[in-house]
Every structure is written in C-alpha cells, then in structure tokens.
N, C-alpha and C positions, 0 to 999 in steps of 0.2 A: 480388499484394497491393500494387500501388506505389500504386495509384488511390486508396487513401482519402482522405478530405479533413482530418481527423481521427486524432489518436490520441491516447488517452487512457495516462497512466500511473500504476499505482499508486506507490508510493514505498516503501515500508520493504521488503526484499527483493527489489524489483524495480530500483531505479536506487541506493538505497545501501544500503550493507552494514551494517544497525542490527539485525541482530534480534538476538548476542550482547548487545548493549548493552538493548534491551529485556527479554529474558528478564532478564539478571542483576539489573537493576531490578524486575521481578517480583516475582522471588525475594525481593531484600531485604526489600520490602514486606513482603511475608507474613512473613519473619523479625521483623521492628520490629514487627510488631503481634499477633504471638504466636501464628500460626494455621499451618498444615500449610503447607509449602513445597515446590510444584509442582516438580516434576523438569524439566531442561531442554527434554525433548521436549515434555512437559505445556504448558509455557510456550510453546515457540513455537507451538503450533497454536492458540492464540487472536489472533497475529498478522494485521491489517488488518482485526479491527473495531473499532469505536467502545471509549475507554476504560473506561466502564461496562457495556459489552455483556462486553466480555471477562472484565471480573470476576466477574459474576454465570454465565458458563461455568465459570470456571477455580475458582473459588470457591463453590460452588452452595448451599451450607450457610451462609455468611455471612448477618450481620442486615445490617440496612437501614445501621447504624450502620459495622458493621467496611466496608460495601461504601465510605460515604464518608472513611473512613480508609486505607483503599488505594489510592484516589484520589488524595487527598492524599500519600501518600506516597511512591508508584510519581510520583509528577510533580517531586517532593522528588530522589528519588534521579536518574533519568533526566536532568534540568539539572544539579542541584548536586552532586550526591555519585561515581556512577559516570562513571568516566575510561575505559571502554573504548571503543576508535576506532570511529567511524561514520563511515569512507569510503565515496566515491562508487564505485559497482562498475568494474571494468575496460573502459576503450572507454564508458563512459556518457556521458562531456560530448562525444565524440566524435559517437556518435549524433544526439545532441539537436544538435548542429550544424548536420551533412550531413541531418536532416529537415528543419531551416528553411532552410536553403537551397535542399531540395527545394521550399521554400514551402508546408510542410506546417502546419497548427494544431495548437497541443502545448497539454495540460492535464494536470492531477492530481485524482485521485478516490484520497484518503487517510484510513486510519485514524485519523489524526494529527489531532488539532486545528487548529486554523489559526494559534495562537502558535507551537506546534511545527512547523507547517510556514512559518512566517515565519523561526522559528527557523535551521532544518536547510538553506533558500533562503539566509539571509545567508553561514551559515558555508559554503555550496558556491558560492556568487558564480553561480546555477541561475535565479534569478525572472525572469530577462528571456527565457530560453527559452520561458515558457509565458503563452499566449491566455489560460488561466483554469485555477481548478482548486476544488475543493468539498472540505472538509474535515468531519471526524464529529461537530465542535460544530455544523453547519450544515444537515446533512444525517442522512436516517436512517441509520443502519450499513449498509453493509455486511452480505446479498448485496440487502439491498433496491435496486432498478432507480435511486434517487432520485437519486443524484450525476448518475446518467448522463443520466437524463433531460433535469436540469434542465444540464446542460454543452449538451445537443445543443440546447435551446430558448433559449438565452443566445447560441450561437454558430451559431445557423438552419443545423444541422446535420442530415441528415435519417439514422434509424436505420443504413443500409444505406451510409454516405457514411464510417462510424467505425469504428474498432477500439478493445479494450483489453487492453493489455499488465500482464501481473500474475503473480504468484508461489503464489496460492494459491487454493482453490475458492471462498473467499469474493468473489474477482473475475472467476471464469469464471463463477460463478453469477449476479450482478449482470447481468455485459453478457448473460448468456443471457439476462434475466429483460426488459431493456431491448430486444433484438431486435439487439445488435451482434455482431460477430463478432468474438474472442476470439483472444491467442494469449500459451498461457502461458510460464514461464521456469521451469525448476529449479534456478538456485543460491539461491531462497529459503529457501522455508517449506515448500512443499509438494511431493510427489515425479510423474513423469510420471504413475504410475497413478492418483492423486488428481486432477491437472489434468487428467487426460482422461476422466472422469464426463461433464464439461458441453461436450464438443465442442467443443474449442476448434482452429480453424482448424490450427493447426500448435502442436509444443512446440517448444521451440529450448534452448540448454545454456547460449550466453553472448550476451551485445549483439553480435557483431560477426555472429551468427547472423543475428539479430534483423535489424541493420541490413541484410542482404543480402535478405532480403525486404523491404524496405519502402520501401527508397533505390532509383530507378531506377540 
C-alpha cells in the first residue's frame, strides 16, 4: 500500500477526536428546540454527512421549519456554547508529516463545512499538510462518489492512484462508489463489522497502524 499517490482523509473521527463534541451539540439542539433528544449512539451514527442530511436521518419527523432550526442551533452550540475538547487523535500530526515527506498528496473529504473545516485547520495549525480538500457546503454528502471525484480531477489523480481513509461506512461507501480503495479506522464512529460491508483494503485500530502501511 506505499504506492498511492493520493490519500484522502476524512476528519471528524478519523484524524480528530470531535464526535463527543458533535453528538453533545446534537443533543443540545434537539433539547433547545423541544423535540426528542437522540441517544448518544443515535447521534453519532449520523456522523460524516452533510449537516442537513443528518438531520433529516436523525430527525425524520421534523418540519421543514424545526429542520432549519437545528441547523442553526447545532452550529450555535458546536462554536459557541460546548467546551468539550476536540483533539487531534494520537500519532496524527505525526502521520500527516512522514506522508509528505514520503511526498505523498494529502486532502480532506468532510462532513464539515468549509467554515468548520477552516475552523478546526487553524486551531490544529493542520492546512498546510493538505493539496486540497472538499467540504459538504460544496459537495454532495457523503456516501455520494462527489468529493472524491472531483479531489481526483483537481489533482489529475487517476481512481486506482488513491485511497480513503475514514471511520465509517459513509466513507467506505463513497470511495467504493468512486472506484478507490478504502481503508478504514475504528476508534471512530463506526465498528470493524460496519466498515467491512464495503471492502475496504485493510481495518487498522490506531494511526500508527495506519502509518506502517502507507509510510515506506
């Protein structure tokens, strides 16, 4: 697996440690605007799609109206309100080092918006590691092939030249759906049995796994 030219990262459970912080922001939401409040597992398995895609999973009964009220206020809490830490995973700035000095091309294909993920790049001092990256104000969600596509035609990447690294099936699905080869990670979102539905090259438990396939 050293040869790819390419590798793509998802970001929220894959390189930082944000999904307590997004479920409890969830949660709030739905509390503030007075509707059933998702249980924690509930919450993280809408994790790495687009932030209206998830609502309208996680929430399926919601009107059109409560849908843009949760928006607004899952975006309210997550900035301003919830103080739970969003660090970078163990051994990650490490990786993303020793890849570009493999002289490797590093991007992001994220659930996150692009404020958010300009966001979560300042406070990790992270943007300068990556070639490109395609966010869900930008792109269609997630498991659609879209980010990827358009990362691999940006960066004259050709299917078979990529991988994507990710935490849950909504990103084995995507690069399955895009023709890349996949490999997931369990200390996210989702568990080995989940990530291995869509064939993903290898699972791995932590980055430094990660890193020993992919670093010559």
């Amino acid at each position: 697996m050293h040869n790819y030219k390419l590798i793509i990262f998802d970001w929220d459970g894959t390189l930082m440690d944000s999904v307590g912080r997004i479920v409890s922001s969830m949660q709030a939401s739905a509390k503030v605007i007075n509707i059933e409040v998702p249980t924690f597992d509930q919450a993280k398995q809408i994790i790495g799609l687009s932030l209206p895609k998830a609502i309208q999973v996680l929430f399926p009964d919601c009107t059109p109206e409560q849908e843009a009220l949760l928006i607004e206020q899952y975006k309210h809490q997550y900035v301003e309100v919830d103080t739970t830490p969003t660090p970078m995973f163990n051994h990650a700035l490490n990786l993303l080092s020793e890849l570009k000095k493999d002289n490797k091309l590093l991007a992001v294909a994220t659930g996150k918006a692009r404020a958010g993920l300009q966001r979560v790049w300042q406070a990790s001092n992270t943007e300068h590691f990556f070639d490109a990256s395609r966010c869900a104000d930008e792109s269609l969600s997630k498991p659609d092939p879209d980010m990827i596509n358009s990362l691999l035609a940006e960066l004259d990447i050709k299917s078979h030249e990529a991988v994507m690294i990710g935490d849950t099936s909504y990103d084995m699905e995507m690069a399955q759906r895009a023709g890349v080869d996949r490999i997931g990670v369990t200390f996210g979102v989702h568990d080995e049995q989940v990530l291995s539905q869509h064939q993903p090259r290898a699972i791995v438990d932590s980055l430094i796994e990660l890193q020993r396939l992919l670093v010559k």
